[in-house]
C-alpha positions in Angstrom: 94.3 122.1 102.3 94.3 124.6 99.5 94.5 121.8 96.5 91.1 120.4 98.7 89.6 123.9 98.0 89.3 123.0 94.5 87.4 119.9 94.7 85.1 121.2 97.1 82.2 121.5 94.2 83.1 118.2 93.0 83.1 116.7 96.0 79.2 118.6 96.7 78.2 117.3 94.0 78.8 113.6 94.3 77.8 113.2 97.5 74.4 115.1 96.3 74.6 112.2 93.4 75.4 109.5 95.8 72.2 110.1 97.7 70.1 110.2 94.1 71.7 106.8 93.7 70.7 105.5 97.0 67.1 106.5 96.2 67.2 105.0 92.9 69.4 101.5 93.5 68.1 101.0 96.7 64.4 100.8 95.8 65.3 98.5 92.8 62.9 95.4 93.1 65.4 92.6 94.1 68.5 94.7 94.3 68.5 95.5 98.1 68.0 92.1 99.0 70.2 90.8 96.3 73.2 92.7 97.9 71.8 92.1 101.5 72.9 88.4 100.7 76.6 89.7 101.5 76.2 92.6 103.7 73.4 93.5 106.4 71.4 96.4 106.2 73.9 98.1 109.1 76.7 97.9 107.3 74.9 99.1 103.4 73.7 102.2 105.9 76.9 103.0 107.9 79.1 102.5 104.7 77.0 104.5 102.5 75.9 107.5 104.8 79.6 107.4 106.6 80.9 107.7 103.1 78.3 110.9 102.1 79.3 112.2 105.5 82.9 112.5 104.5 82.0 114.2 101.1 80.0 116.8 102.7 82.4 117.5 105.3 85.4 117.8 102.8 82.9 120.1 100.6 82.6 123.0 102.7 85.2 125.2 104.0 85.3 126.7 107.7 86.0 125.5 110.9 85.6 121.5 111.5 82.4 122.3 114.1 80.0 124.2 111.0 81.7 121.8 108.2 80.4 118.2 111.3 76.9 120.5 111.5 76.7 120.4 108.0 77.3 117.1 107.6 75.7 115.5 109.9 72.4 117.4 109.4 72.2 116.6 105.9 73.0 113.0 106.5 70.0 112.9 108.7 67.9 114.6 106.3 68.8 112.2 103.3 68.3 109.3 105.7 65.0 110.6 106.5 64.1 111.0 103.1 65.2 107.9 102.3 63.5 105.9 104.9 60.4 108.0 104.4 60.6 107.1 100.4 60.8 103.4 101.2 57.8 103.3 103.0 55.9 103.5 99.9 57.6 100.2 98.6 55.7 97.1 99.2 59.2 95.3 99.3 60.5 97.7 101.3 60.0 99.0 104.8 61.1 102.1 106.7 63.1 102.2 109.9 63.9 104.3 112.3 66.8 102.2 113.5 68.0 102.7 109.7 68.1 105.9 110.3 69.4 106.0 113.7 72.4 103.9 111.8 72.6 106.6 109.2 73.2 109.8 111.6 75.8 107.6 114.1 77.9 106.5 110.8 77.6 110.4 109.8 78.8 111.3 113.4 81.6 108.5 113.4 83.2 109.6 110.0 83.2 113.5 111.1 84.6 112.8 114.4 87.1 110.7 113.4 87.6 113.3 109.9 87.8 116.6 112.7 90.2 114.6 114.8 92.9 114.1 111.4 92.5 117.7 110.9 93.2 118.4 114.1 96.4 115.6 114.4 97.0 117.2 111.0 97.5 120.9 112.4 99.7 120.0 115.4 102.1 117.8 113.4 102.8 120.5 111.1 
């Protein structure tokens, strides 16, 4: 895990961008439904907050139950925020099951990420 130590900035940092780029693409006039055309709203959510979940677990160091915490929490934040942004959209609505979708991917990836660790340990 010491080559991971690294990236860890890098890997802050994107997710941090990843979430501007939620904001931003996922207000777009057209865009969200454009893409809904080949993927539901569940999957756009679980995919995208899943995926921010594993950068901010992989981006801070300690034990796997502060690095899930961390995680998690900011997943649920951004979602919030992000819900609580589209509300102001006319084409847009907030949800709380959005968001409900957002925290379970978030809680998915680092269960399943603390459970490789932990295969990962034993094995070696």
């Amino acid at each position: 895990m010491r080559s991971l130590a690294v990236h860890r900035p890098l890997l802050l940092a994107s997710g941090y961008l990843g979430y501007v780029g939620i904001l931003v693409f996922g207000n777009l006039p057209g865009w969200r439904s454009g893409i809904g055309a080949y993927a539901p709203g569940a999957v756009l959510h679980s995919g995208a907050y899943g995926f921010l979940a594993s950068l901010f677990f992989l981006a801070l160091g300690g034990g796997p139950a502060a690095r899930t915490r961390f995680a998690i929490t900011t997943c649920a934040v951004m979602g919030a925020g992000d819900e609580f942004l589209q509300s102001f959209f006319p084409y847009r609505h907030a949800s709380v099951q959005d968001w409900a979708v957002d925290v379970l991917a978030a809680s998915i990836v680092c269960l399943l990420l603390t459970g490789a660790g932990t295969w990962q340990r034993r094995a070696s």
